[in-house]
DSSP file (Angstrom, degrees, kcal/mol; ACC not computed):
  #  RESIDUE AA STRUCTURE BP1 BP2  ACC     N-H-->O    O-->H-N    N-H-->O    O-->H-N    TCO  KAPPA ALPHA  PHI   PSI    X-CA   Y-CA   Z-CA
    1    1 A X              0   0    0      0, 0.0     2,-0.2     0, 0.0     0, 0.0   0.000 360.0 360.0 360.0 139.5   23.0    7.5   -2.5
    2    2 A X     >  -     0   0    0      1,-0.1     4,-4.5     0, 0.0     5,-0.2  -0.492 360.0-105.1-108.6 165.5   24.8   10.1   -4.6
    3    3 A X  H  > S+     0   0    0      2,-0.2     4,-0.5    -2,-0.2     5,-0.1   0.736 123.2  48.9  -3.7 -82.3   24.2   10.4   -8.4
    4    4 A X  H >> S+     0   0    0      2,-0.1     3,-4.2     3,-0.1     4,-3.3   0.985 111.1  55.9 -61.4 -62.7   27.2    9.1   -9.8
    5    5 A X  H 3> S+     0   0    0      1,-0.3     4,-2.6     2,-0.2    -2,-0.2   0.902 113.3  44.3 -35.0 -46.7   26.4    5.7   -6.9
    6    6 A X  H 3X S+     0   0    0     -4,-4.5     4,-1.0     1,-0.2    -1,-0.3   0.847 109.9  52.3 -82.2  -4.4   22.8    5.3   -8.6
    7    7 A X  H <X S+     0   0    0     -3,-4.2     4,-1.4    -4,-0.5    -1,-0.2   0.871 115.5  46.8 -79.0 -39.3   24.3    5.6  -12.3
    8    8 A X  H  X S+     0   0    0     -4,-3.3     4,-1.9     2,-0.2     5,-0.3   0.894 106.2  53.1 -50.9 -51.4   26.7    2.8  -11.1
    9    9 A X  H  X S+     0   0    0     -4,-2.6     4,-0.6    -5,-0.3    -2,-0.2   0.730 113.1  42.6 -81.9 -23.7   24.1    0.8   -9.7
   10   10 A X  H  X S+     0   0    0     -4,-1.0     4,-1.5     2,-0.2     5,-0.3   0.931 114.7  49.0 -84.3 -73.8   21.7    0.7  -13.4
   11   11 A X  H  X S+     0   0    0     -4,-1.4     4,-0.7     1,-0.3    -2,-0.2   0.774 111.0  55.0 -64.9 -25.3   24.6    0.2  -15.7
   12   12 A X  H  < S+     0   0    0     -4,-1.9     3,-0.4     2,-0.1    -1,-0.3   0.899 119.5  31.2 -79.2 -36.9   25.8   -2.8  -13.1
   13   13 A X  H  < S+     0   0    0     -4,-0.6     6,-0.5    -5,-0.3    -2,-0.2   0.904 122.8  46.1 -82.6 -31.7   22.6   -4.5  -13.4
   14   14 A X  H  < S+     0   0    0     -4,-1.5    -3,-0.2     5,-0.1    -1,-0.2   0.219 106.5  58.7 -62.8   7.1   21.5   -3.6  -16.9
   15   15 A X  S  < S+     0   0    0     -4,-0.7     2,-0.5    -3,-0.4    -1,-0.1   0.153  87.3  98.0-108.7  13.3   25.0   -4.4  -18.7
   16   16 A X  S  > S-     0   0    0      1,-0.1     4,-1.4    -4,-0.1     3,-0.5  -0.844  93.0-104.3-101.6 148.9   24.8   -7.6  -17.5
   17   17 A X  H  > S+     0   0    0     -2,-0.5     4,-1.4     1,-0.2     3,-0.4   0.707 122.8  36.8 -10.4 -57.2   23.5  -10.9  -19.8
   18   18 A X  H >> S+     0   0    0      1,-0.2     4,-3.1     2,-0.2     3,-1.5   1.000 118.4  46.5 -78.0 -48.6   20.1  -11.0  -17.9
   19   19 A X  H 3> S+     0   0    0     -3,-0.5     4,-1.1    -6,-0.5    -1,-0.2   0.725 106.0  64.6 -82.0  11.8   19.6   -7.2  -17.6
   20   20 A X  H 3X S+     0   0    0     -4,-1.4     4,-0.5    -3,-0.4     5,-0.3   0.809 112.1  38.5 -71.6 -35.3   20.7   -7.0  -21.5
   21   21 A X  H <X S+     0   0    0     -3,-1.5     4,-2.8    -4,-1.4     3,-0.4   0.866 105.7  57.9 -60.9 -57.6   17.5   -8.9  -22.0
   22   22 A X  H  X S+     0   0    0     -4,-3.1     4,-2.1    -5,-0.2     5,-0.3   0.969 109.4  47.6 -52.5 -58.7   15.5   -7.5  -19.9
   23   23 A X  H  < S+     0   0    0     -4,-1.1    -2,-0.2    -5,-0.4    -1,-0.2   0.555 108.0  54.0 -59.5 -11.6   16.2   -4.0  -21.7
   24   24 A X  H  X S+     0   0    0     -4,-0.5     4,-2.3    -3,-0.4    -1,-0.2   0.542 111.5  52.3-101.2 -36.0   15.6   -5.5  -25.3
   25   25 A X  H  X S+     0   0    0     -4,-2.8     4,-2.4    -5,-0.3     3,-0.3   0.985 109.0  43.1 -43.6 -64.2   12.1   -6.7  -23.6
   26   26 A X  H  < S+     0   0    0     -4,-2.1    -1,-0.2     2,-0.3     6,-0.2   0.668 113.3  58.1 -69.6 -31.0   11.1   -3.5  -22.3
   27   27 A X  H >>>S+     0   0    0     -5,-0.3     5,-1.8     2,-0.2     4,-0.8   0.966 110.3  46.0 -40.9 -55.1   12.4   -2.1  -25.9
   28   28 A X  H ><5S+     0   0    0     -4,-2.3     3,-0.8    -3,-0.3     5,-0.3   0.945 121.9  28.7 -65.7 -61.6   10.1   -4.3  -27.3
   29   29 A X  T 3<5S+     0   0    0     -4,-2.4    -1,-0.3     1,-0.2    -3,-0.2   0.268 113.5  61.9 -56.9   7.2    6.7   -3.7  -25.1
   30   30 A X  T <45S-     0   0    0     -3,-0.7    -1,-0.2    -5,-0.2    -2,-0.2   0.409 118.4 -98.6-139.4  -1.4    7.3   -0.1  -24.2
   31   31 A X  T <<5S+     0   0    0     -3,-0.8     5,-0.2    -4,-0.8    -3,-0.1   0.721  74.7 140.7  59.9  46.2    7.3    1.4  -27.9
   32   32 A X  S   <S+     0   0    0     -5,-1.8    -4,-0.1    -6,-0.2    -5,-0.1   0.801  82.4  21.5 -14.3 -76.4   10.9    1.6  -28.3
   33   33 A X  S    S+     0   0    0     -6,-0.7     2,-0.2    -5,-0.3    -1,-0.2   0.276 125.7  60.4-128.5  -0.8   11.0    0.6  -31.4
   34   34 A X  S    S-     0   0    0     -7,-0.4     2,-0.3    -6,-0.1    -5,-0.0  -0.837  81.5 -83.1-120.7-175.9    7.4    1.6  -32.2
   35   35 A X        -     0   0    0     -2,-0.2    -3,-0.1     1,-0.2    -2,-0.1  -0.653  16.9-151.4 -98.6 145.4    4.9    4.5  -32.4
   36   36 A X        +     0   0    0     -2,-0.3     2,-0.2    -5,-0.2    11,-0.2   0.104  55.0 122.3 -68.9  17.6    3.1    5.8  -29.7
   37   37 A X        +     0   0    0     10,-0.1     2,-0.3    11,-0.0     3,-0.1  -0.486  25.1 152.4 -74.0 143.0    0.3    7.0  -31.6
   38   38 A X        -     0   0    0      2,-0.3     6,-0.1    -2,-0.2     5,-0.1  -0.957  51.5-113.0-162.6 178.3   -3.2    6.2  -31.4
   39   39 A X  S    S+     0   0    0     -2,-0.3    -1,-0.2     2,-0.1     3,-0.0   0.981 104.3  71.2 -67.0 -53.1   -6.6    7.6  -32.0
   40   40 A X  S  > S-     0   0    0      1,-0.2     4,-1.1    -3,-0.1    -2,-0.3  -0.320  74.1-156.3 -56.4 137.5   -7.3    7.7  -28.4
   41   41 A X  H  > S+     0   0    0      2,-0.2     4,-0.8     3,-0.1     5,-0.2   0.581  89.0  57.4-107.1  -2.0   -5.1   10.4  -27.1
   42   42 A X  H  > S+     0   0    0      2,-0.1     4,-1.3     3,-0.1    -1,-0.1   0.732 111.8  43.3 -80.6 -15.2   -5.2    8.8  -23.4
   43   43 A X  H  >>S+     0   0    0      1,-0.2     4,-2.7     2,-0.1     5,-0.8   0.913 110.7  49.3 -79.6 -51.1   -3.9    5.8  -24.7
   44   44 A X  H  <5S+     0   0    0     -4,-1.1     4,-0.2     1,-0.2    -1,-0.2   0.826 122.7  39.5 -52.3 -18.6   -1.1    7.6  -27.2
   45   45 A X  H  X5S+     0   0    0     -4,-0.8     4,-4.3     1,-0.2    -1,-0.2   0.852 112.8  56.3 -78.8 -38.7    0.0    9.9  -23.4
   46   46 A X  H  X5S+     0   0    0     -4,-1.3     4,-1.9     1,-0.2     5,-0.3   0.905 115.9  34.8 -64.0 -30.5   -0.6    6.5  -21.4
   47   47 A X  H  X5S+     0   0    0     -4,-2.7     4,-1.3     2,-0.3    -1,-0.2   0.697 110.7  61.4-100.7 -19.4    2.3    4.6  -23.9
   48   48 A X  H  ><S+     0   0    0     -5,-0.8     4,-3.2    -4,-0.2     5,-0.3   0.979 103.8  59.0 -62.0 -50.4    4.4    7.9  -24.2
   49   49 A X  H  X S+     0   0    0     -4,-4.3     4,-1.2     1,-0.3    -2,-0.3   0.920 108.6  34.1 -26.0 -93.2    4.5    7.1  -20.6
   50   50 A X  H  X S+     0   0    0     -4,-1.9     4,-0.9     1,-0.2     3,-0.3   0.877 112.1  67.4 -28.3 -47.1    6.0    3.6  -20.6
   51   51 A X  H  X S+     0   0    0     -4,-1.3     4,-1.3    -5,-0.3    -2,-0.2   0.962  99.3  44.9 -58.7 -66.2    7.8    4.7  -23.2
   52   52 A X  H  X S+     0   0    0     -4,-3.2     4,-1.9     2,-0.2    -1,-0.2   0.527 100.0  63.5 -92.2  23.1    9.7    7.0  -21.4
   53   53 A X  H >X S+     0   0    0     -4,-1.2     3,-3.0    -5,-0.3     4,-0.8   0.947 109.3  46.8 -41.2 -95.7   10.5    5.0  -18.5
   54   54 A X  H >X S+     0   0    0     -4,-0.9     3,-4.2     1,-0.4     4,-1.3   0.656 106.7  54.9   1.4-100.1   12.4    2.9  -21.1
   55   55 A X  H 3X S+     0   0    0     -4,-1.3     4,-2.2     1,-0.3    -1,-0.4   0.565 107.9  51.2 -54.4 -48.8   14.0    5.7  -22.6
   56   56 A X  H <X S+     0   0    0     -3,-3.0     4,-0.7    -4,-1.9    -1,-0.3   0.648 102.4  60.7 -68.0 -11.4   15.5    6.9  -19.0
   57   57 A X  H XX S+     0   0    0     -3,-4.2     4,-1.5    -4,-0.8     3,-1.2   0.943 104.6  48.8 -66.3 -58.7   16.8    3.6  -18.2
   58   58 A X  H >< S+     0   0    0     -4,-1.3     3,-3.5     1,-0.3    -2,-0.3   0.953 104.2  54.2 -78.8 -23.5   18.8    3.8  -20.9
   59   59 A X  H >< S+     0   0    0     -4,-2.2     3,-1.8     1,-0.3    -1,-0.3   0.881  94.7  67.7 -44.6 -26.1   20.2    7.0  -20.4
   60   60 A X  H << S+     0   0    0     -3,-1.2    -1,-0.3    -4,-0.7   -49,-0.2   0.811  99.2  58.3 -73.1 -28.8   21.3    6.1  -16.9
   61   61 A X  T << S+     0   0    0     -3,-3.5    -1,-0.3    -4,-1.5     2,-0.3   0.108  92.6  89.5-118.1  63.9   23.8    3.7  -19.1
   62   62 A X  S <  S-     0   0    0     -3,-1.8     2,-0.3     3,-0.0   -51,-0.1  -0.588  92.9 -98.0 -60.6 155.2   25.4    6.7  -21.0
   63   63 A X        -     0   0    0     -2,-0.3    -2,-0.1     1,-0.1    -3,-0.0  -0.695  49.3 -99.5 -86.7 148.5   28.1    8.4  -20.0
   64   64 A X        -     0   0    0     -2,-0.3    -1,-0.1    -4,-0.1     2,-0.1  -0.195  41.5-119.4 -73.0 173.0   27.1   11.6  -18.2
   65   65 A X     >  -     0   0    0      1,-0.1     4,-0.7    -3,-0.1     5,-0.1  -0.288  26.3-100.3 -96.7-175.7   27.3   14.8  -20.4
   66   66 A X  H  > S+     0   0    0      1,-0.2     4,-1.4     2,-0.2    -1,-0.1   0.827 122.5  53.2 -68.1 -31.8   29.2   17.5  -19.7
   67   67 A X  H >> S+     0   0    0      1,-0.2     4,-1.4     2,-0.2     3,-0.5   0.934 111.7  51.7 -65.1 -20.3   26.6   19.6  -18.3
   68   68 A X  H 34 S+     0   0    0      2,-0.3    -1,-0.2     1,-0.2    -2,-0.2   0.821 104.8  51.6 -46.5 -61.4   26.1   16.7  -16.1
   69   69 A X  H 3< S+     0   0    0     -4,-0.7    -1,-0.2     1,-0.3    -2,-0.2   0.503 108.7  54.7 -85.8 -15.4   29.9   16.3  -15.0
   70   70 A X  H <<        0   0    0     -4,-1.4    -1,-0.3    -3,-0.5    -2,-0.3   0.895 360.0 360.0-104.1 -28.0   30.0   20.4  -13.9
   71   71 A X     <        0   0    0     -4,-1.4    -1,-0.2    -3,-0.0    -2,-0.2   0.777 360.0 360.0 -75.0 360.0   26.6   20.1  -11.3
């Protein structure tokens, strides 16, 4: 599976109703939209973690960048 095929295959399953939901879930649990601090600093790496799961999903439904478009 090339590149472009698996960037295709996330933006068809997360732009659709359910996987629009699914992605405002994961917002929500995965600390999106809150901070990953805490006093424990295994916890605050362990949620950076999750976090950027999250955060690479949604890049995958961007449009690629340029540097992106030249590899």
């Amino acid at each position: 599976m090339t590149p472009e095929d698996l960037r295709a295959a996330y933006k068809f399953i997360l732009e659709s109703n359910d996987g629009e939901v699914i992605m405002e879930d994961l917002e929500l649990r995965f600390h999106i939209r809150s901070p990953v601090f805490s006093n424990d600093p295994h916890e605050t790496a362990y949620r950076d973690g999750q976090r950027s799961v999250v955060l690479f999903m949604q890049n995958m439904l961007k449009p690629k960048t340029i540097e992106e478009e030249m590899v």
